[in-house]
C-alpha positions as a Markdown table, in Angstrom:
| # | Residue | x | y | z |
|---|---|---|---|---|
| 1 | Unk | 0.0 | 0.0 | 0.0 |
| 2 | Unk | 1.6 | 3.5 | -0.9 |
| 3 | Unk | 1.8 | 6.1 | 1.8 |
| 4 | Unk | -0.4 | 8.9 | 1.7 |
| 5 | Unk | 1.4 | 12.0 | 0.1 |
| 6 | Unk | -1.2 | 14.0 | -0.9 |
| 7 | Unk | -4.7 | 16.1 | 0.6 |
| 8 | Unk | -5.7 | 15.9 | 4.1 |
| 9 | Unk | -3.8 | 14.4 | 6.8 |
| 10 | Unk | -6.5 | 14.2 | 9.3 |
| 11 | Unk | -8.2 | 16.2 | 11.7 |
| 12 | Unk | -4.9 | 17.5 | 13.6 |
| 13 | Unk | -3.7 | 18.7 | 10.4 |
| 14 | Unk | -1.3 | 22.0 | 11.0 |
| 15 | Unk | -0.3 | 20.8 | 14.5 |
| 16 | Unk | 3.1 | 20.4 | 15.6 |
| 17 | Unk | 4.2 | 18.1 | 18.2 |
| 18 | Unk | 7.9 | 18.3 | 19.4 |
| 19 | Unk | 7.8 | 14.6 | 21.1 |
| 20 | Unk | 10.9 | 13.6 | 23.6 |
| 21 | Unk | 9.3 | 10.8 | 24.8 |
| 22 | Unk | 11.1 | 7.2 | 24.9 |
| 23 | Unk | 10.2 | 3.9 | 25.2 |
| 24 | Unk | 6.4 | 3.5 | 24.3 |
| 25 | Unk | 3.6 | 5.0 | 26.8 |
| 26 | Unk | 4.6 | 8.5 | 25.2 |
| 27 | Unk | 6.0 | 7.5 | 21.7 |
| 28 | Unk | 2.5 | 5.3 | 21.3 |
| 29 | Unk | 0.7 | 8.6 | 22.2 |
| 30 | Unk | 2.7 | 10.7 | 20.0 |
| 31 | Unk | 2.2 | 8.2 | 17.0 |
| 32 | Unk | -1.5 | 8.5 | 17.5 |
| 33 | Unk | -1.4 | 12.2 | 17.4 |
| 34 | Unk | 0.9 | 11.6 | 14.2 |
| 35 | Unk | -1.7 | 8.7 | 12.4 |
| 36 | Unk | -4.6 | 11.5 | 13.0 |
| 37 | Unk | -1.9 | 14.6 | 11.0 |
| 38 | Unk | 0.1 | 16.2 | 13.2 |
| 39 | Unk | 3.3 | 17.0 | 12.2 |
| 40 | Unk | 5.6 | 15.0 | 15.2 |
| 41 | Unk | 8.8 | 15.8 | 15.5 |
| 42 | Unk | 10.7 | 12.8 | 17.4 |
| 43 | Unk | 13.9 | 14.5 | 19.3 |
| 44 | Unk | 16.0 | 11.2 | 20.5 |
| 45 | Unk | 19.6 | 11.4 | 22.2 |
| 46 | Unk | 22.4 | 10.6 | 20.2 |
| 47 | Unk | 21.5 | 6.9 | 20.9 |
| 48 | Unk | 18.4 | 6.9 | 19.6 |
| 49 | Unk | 15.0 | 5.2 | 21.7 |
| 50 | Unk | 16.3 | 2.6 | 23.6 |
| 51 | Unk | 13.2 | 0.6 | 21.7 |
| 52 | Unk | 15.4 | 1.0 | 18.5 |
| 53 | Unk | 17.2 | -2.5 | 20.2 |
| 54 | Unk | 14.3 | -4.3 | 21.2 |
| 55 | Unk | 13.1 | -7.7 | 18.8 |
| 56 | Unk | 13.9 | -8.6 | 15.7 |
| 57 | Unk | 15.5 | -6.2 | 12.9 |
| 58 | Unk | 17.0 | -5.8 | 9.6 |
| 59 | Unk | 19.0 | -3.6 | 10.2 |
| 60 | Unk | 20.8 | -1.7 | 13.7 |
| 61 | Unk | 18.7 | 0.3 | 15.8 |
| 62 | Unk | 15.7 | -0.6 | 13.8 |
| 63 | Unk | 14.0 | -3.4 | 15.9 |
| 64 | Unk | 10.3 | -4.2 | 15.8 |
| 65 | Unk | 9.4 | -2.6 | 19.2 |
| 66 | Unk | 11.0 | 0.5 | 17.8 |
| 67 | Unk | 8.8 | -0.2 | 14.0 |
| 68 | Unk | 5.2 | -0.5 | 16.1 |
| 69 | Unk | 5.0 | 2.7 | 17.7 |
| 70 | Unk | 7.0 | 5.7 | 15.8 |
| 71 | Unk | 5.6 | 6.0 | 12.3 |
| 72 | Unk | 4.1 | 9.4 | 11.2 |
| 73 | Unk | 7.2 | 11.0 | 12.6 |
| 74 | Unk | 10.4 | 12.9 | 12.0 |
| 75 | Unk | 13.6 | 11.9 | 13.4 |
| 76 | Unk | 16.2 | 14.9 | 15.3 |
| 77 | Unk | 19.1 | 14.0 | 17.3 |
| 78 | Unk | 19.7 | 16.2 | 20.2 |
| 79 | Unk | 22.2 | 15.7 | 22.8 |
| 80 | Unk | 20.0 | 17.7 | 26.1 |
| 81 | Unk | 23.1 | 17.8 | 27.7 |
| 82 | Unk | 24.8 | 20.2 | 25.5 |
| 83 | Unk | 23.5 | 23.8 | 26.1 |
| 84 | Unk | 23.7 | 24.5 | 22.1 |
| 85 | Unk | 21.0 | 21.5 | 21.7 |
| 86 | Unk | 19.3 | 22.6 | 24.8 |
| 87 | Unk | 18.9 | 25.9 | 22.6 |
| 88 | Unk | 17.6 | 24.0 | 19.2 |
| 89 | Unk | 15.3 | 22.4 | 21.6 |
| 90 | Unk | 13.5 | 25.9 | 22.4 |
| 91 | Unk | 13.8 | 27.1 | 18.8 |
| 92 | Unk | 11.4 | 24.0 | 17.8 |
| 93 | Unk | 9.1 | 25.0 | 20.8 |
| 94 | Unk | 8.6 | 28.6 | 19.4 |
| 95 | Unk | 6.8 | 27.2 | 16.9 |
| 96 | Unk | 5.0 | 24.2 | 18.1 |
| 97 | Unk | 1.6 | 23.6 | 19.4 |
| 98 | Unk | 2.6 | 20.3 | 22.1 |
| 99 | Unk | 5.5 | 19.6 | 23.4 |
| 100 | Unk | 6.3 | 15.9 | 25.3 |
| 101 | Unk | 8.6 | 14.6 | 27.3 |
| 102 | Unk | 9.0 | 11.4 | 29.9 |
| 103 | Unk | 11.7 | 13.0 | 32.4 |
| 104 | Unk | 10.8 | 12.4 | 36.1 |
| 105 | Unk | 10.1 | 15.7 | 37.2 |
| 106 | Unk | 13.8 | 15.9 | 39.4 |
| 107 | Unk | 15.5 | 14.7 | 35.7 |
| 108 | Unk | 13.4 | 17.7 | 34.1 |
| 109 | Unk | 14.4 | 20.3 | 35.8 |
| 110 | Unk | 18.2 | 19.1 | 36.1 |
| 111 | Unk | 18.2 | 19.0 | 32.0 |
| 112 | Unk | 16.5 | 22.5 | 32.7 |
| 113 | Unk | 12.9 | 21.4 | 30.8 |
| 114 | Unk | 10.7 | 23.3 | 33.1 |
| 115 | Unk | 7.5 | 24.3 | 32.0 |
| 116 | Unk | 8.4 | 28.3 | 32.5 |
| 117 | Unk | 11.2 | 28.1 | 30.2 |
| 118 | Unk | 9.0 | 26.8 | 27.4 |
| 119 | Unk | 6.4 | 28.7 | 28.4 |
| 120 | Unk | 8.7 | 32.0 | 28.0 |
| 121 | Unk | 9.3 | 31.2 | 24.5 |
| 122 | Unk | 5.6 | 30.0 | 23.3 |
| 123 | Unk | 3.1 | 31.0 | 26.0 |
| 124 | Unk | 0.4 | 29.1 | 23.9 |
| 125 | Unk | 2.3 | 25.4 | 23.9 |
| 126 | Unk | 1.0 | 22.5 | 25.6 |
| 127 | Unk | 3.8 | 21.4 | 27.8 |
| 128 | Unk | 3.1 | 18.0 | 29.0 |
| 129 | Unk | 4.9 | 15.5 | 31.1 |
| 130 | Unk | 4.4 | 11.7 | 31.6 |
| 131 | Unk | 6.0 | 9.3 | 33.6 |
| 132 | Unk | 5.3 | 7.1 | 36.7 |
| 133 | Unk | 4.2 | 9.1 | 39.5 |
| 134 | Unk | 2.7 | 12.5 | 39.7 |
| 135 | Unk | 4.9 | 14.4 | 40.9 |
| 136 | Unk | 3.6 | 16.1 | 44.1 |
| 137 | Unk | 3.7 | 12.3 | 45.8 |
| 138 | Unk | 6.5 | 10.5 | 47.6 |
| 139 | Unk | 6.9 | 8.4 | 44.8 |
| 140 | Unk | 7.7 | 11.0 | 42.0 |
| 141 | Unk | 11.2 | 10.2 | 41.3 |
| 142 | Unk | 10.5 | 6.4 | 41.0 |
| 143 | Unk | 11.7 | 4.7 | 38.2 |
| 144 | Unk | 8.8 | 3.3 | 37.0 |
| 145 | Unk | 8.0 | 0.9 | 33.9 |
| 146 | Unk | 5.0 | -1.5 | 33.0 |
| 147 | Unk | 6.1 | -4.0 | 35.3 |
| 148 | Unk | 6.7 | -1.6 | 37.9 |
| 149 | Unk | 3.0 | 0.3 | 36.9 |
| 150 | Unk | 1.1 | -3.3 | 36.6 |
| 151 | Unk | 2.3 | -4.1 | 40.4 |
| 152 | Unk | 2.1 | -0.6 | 41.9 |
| 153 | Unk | -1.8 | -0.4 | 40.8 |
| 154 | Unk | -3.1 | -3.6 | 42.0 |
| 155 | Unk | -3.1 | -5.4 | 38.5 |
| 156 | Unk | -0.4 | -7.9 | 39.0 |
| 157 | Unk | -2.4 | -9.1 | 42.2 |
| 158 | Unk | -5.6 | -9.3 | 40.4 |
| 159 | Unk | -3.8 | -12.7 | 39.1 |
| 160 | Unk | -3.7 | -14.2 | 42.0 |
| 161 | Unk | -7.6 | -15.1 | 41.8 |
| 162 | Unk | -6.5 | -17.1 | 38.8 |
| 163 | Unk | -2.9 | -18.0 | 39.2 |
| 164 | Unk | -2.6 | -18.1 | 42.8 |
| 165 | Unk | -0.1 | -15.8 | 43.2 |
| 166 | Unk | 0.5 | -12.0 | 41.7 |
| 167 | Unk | 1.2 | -12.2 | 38.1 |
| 168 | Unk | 1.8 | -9.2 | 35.4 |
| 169 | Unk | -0.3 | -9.4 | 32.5 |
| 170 | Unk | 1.3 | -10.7 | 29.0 |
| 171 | Unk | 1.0 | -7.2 | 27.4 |
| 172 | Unk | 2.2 | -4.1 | 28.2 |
| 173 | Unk | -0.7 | -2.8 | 29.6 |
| 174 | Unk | -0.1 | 0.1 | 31.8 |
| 175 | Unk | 2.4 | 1.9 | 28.8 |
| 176 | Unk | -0.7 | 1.4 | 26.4 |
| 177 | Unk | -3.5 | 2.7 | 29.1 |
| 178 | Unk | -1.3 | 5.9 | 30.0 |
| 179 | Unk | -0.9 | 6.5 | 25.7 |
| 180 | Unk | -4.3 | 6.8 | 26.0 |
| 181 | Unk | -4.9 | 8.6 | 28.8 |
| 182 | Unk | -2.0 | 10.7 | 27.5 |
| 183 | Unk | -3.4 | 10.7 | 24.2 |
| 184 | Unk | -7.0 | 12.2 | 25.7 |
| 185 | Unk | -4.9 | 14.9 | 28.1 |
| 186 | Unk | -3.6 | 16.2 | 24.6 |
| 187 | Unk | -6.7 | 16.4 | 22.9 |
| 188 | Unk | -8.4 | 18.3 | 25.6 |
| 189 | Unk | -5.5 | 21.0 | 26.1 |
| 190 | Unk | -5.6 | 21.4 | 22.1 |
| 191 | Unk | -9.3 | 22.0 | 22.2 |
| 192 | Unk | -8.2 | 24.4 | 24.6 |
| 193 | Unk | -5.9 | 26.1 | 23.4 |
| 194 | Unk | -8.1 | 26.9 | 20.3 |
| 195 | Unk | -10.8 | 28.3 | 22.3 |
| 196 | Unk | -8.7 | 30.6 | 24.5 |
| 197 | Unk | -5.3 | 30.8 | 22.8 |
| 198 | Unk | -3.9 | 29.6 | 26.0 |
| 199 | Unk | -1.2 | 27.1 | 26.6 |
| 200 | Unk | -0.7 | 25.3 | 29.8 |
| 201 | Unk | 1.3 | 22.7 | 31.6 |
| 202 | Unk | -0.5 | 19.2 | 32.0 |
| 203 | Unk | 0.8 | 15.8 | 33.6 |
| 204 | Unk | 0.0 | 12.3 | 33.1 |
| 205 | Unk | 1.3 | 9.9 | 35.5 |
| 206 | Unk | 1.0 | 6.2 | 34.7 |
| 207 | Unk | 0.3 | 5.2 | 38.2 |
| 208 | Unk | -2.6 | 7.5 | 38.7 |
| 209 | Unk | -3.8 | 6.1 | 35.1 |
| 210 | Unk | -4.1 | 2.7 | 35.7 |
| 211 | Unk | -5.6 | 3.2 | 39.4 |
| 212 | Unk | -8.3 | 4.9 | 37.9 |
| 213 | Unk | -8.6 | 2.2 | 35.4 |
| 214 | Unk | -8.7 | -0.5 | 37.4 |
| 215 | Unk | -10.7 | 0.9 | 40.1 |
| 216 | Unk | -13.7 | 2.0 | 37.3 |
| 217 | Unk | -15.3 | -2.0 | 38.2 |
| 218 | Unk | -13.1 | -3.0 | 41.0 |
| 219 | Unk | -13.8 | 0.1 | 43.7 |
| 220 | Unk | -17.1 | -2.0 | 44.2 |
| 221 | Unk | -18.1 | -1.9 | 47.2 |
| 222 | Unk | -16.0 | 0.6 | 49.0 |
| 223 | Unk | -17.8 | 3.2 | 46.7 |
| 224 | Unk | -19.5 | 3.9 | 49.5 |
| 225 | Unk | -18.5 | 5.5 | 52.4 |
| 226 | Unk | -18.6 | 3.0 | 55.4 |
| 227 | Unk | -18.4 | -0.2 | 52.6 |
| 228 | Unk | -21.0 | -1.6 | 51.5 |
| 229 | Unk | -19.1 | -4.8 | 50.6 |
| 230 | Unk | -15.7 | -5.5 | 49.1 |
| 231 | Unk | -13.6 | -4.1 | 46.9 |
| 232 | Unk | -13.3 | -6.2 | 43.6 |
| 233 | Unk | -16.1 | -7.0 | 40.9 |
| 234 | Unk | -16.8 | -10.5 | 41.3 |
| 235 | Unk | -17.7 | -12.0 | 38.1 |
| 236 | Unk | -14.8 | -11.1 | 36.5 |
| 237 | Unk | -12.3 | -12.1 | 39.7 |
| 238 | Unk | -14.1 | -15.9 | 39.1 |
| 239 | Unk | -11.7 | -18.0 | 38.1 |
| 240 | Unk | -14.2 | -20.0 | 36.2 |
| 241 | Unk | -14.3 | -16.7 | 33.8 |
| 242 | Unk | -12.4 | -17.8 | 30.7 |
| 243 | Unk | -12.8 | -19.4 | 27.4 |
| 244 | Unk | -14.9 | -22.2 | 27.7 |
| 245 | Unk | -13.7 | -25.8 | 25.5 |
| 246 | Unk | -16.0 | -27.0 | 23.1 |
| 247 | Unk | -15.6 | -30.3 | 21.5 |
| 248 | Unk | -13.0 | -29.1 | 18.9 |
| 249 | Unk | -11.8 | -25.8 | 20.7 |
| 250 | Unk | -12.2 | -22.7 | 22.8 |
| 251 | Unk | -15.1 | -20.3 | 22.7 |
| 252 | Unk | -15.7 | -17.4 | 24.6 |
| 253 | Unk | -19.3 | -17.3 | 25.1 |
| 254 | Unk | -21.2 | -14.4 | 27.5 |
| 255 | Unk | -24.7 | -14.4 | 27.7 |
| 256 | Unk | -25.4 | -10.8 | 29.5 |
| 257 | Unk | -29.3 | -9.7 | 29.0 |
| 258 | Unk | -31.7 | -11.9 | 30.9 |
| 259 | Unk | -32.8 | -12.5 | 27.2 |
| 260 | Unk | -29.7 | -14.0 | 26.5 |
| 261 | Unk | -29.6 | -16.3 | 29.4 |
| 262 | Unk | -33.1 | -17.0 | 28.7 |
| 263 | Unk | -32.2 | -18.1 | 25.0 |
| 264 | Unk | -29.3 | -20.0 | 26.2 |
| 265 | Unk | -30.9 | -22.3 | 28.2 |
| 266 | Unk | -33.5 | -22.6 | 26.1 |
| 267 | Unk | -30.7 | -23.4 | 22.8 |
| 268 | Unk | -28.8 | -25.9 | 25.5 |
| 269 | Unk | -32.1 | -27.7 | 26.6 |
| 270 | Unk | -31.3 | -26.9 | 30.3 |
| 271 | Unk | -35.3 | -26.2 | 31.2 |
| 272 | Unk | -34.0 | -26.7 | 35.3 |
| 273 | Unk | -31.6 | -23.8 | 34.9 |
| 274 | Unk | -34.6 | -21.8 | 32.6 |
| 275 | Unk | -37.0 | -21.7 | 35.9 |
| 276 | Unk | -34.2 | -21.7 | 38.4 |
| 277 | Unk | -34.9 | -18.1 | 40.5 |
| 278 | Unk | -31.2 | -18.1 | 41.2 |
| 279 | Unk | -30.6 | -17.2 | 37.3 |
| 280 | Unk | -33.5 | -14.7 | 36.7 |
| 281 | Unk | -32.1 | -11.6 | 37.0 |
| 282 | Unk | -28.4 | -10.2 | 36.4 |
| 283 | Unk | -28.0 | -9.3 | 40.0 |
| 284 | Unk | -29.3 | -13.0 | 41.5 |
| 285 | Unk | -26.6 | -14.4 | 38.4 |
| 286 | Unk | -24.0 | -12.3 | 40.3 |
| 287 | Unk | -24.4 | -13.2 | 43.1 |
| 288 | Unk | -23.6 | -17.2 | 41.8 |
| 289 | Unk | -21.1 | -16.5 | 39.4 |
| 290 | Unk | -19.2 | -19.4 | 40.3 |
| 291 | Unk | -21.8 | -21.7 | 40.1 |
| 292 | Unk | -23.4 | -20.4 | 36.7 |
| 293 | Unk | -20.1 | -20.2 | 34.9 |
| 294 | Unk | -19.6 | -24.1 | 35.9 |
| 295 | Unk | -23.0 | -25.2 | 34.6 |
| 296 | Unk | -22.0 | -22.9 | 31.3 |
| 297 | Unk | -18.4 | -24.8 | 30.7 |
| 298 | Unk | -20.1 | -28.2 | 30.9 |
| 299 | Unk | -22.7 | -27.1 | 28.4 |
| 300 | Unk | -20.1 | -25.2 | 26.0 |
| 301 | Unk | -18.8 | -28.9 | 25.8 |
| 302 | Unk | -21.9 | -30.7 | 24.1 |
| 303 | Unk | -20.8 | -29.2 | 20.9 |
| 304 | Unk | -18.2 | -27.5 | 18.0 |
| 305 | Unk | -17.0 | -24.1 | 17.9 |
| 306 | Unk | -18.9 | -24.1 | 14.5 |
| 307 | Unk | -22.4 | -25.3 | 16.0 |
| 308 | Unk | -22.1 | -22.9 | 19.0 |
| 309 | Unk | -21.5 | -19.9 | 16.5 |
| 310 | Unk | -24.8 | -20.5 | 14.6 |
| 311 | Unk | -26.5 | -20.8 | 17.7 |
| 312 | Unk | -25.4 | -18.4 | 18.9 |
| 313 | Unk | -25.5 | -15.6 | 16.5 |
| 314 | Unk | -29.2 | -16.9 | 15.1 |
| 315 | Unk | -30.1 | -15.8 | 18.7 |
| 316 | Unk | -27.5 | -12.6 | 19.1 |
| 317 | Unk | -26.2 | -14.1 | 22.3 |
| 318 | Unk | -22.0 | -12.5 | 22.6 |
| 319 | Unk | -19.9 | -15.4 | 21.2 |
| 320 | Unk | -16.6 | -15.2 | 19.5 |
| 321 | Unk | -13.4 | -17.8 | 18.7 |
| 322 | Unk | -10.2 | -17.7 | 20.6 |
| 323 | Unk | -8.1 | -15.9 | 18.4 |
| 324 | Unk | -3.8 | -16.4 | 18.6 |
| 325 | Unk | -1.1 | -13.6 | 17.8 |
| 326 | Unk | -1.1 | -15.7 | 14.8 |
| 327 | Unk | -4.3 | -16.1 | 13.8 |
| 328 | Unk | -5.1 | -12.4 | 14.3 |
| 329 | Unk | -3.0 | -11.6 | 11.5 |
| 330 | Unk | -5.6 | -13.4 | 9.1 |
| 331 | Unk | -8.7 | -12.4 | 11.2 |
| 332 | Unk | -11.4 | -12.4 | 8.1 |
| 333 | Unk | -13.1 | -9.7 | 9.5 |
| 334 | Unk | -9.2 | -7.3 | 9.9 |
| 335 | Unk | -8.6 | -8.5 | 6.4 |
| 336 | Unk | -12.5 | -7.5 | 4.8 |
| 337 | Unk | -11.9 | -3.9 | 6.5 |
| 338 | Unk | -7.8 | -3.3 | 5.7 |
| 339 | Unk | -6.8 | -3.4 | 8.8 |
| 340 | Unk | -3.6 | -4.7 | 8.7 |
| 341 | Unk | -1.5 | -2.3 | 6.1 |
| 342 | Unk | 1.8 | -3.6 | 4.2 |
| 343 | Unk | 4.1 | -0.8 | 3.0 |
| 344 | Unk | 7.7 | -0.4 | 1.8 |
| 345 | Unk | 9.9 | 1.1 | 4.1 |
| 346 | Unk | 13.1 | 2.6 | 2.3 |
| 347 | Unk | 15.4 | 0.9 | 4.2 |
| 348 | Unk | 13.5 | -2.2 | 6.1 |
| 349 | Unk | 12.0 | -3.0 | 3.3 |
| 350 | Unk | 8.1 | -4.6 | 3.6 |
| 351 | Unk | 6.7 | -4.0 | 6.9 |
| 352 | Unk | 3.2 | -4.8 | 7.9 |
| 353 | Unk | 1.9 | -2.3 | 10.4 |
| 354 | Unk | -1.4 | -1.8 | 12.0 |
| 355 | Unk | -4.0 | 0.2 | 10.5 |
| 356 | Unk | -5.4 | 3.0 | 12.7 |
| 357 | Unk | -8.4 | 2.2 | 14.7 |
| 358 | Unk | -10.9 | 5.1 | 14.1 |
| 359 | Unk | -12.5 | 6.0 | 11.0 |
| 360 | Unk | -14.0 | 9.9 | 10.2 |
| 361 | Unk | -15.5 | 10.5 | 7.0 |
| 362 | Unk | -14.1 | 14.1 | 6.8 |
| 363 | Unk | -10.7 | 14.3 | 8.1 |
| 364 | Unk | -9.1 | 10.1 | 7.9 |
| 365 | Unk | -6.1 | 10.1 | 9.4 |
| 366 | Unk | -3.4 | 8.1 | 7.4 |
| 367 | Unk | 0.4 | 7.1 | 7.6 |
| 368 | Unk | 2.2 | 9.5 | 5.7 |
| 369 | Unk | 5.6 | 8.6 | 7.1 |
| 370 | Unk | 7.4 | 4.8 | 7.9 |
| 371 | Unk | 9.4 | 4.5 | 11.1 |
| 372 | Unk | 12.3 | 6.8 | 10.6 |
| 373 | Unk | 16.3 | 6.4 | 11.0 |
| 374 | Unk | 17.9 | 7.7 | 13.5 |
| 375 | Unk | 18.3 | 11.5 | 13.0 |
| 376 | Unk | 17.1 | 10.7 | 9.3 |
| 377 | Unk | 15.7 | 14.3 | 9.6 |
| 378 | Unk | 17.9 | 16.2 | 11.4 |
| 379 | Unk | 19.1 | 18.5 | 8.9 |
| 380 | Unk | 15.8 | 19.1 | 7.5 |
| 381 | Unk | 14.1 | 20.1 | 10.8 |
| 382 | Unk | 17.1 | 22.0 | 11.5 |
| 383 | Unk | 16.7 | 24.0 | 8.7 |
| 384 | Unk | 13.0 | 24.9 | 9.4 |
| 385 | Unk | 13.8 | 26.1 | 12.6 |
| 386 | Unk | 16.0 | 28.7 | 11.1 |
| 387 | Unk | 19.6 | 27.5 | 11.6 |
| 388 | Unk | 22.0 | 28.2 | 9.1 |
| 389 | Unk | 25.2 | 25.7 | 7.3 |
| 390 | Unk | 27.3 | 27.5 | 9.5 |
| 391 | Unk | 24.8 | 26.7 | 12.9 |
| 392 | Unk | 24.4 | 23.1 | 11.8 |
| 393 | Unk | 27.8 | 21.7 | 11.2 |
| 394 | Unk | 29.3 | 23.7 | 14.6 |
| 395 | Unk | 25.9 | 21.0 | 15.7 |
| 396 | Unk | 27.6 | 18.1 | 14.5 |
| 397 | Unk | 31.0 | 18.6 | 15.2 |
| 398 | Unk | 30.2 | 18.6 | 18.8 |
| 399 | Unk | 28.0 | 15.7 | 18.8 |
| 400 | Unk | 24.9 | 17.6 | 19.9 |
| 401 | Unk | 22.9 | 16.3 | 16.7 |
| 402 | Unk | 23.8 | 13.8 | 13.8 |
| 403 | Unk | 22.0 | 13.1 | 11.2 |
| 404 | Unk | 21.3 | 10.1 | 8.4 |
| 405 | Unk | 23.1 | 12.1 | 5.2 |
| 406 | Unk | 21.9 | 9.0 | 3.4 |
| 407 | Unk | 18.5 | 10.3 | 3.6 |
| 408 | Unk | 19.3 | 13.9 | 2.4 |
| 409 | Unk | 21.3 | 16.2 | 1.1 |
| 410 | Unk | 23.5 | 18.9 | 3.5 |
| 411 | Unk | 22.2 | 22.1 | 3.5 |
């Protein structure tokens, strides 16, 4: 598929996003802001993202990790710790509309990235920072990373119900819950900002995102103030709540509505759970979740994948197949609506990346760049932000930038 070169970018068309995030709960944001056409501006250390070395690759500082969560973006090397790229770093700013970072908040201001030196420069940027803790806690200069996040919020214990014992979750879930949340911050200081012509500073901690997360079905009972009963929403802490084997597979199966339960019984020929009181309502089913989910698995057994799929769609009871990493790459229903998009990158040759998730009819977002070298556009962003021949090679003889000459031509 050929990258989109032409028209509308999306509905953050004209924005500009100087992004110092690293690893991937800000870079995953940044992308986003990047698939729906802002122009992002990716400033990396001389290094590059340390996700440049992580999985598989073609070629160095290219990995997979890196490939998943940086297109739609320009590459800059700055070293921060050189006052001359310190000084390029508030050029960009003058002329930006969001500016990222990931420092803990001691880090920040050490590298001198407060929010009042920006602010100096561009009183109408959105300066936003993101990293574990907010920063007015005891915790605020914790290192903090998923694994870190998953335990600190109560997610790594929420395994124990099924594992017996605290277990982190097999995705990265607390990086790709604060992109969101990051994402949303963002988009609300933007709006902002084009209301009022204001800028502020916003923060996005990833501890404080996932509690609030979490807590949406699992505050429970101590909503209340005494507790009314536990914390924790029990159906989904039963450890009977899986995927359910059929006779050839795995099948996750959820009646909900009353209907659905009604119909279920009905399809499974169970006429003693049908009139049972204990299965009525949703609030009696609750209460014998345990029980209800083992009648279901020995019924899910009577029959194929196939058989239970008819069933249940002919009576719009929830019912889907178990897909694998593998199988979700030749999902029929991410293949009928291009999902999945396979381009040529320049240098890493055919990549298949994800398509982006939501769909406007007036302002589609679309990938417009592929993952980009390290520095690959140094010299041209350097050049947009004013600096001259002379400026830019004093740049790279010192080491605070470097750029991929293979991908254009010295000023």
């Amino acid at each position: 598929m050929p990258l989109n070169t032409t028209g509308r970018t999306g509905p953050l068309e004209g924005t500009v996003v100087v992004d110092l995030t690293r690893a991937l709960a800000g870079p995953h944001a940044a992308m986003m802001l990047g698939d729906l056409g802002a122009d992002v501006i990716k400033v990396e250390p001389p290094e590059g993202d340390t996700t440049r070395q992580l999985g598989p690759m073609r070629n160095p500082d290219m990995g997979a990790f890196f490939l998943a969560v940086n297109r739609n973006k320009r590459s800059i090397v700055l070293d921060l710790k050189q006052e001359s790229a310190r000084a390029v770093l508030l050029r960009l700013a003058e002329k930006a509309d969001v500016f990222l970072h990931n420092y803990r908040p001691r880090a920040a201001r050490r590298l001198g990235l407060s929010y009042e030196m920006f602010r100096a420069v561009n009183p109408r940027l959105v300066y936003v920072g993101t990293y574990g803790f907010r920063a007015a806690g005891p915790y605020a200069d914790k290192p903090a990373y998923d694994d870190i996040i998953q335990a600190a919020s109560g997610l790594a214990s929420l395994q124990s119900a099924l594992t017996g014992e605290p277990r982190f979750v097999p995705t990265i879930v607390a990086d790709k819950t604060s992109s969101m949340t990051l994402l949303a911050a963002v988009l609300a200081a933007l709006y902002h900002q084009a209301r009022t012509g204001e800028g502020q500073e916003v923060e996005v901690p990833m501890f404080e995102s996932l509690a609030a997360w979490i807590m949406v079905e699992h505050l429970y009972g101590e909503t209340f103030v005494p507790p009314i009963d536990s914390v924790g929403y029990k159906r989904v802490l039963s450890p009977h709540r899986k995927p359910f084997k059929t006779r050839d597979g795995y099948l996750a199966i959820l009646p909900y509505t009353d209907q659905n339960w009604r119909d279920f019984f009905a399809i499974a020929g169970r006429q003693d759970l049908l009139a049972d009181p204990r299965f009525k309502t949703l609030g009696s089913r609750l209460r014998h979740i345990d029980f209800l989910y083992g009648e279901l698995a020995a019924i899910a057994l009577t029959r194929t994948n196939a058989e239970w799929l008819a069933e249940l769609d002919r009576h719009n009871i929830p019912g889907m197949t178990v897909n694998s990493l593998e199988t979700l790459l030749s999902d029929p229903h991410l293949e009928a609506t291009g999902f999945w998009q396979v381009m040529e990158h320049a240098s890493e040759g055919t990549l298949r990346l994800p398509g982006i998730p939501a769909a406007y009819t007036r302002t589609p977002g679309s990938i417009r760049r592929l993952p980009p070298r390290v520095g690959e556009h140094s010299l041209e962003v350097l050049r947009e932000a004013g600096l001259g021949t002379a400026d830019i090679d004093a740049l790279l003889a010192t080491g605070a930038t470097r750029s991929d000459i293979s991908k254009g031509a010295r000023p």
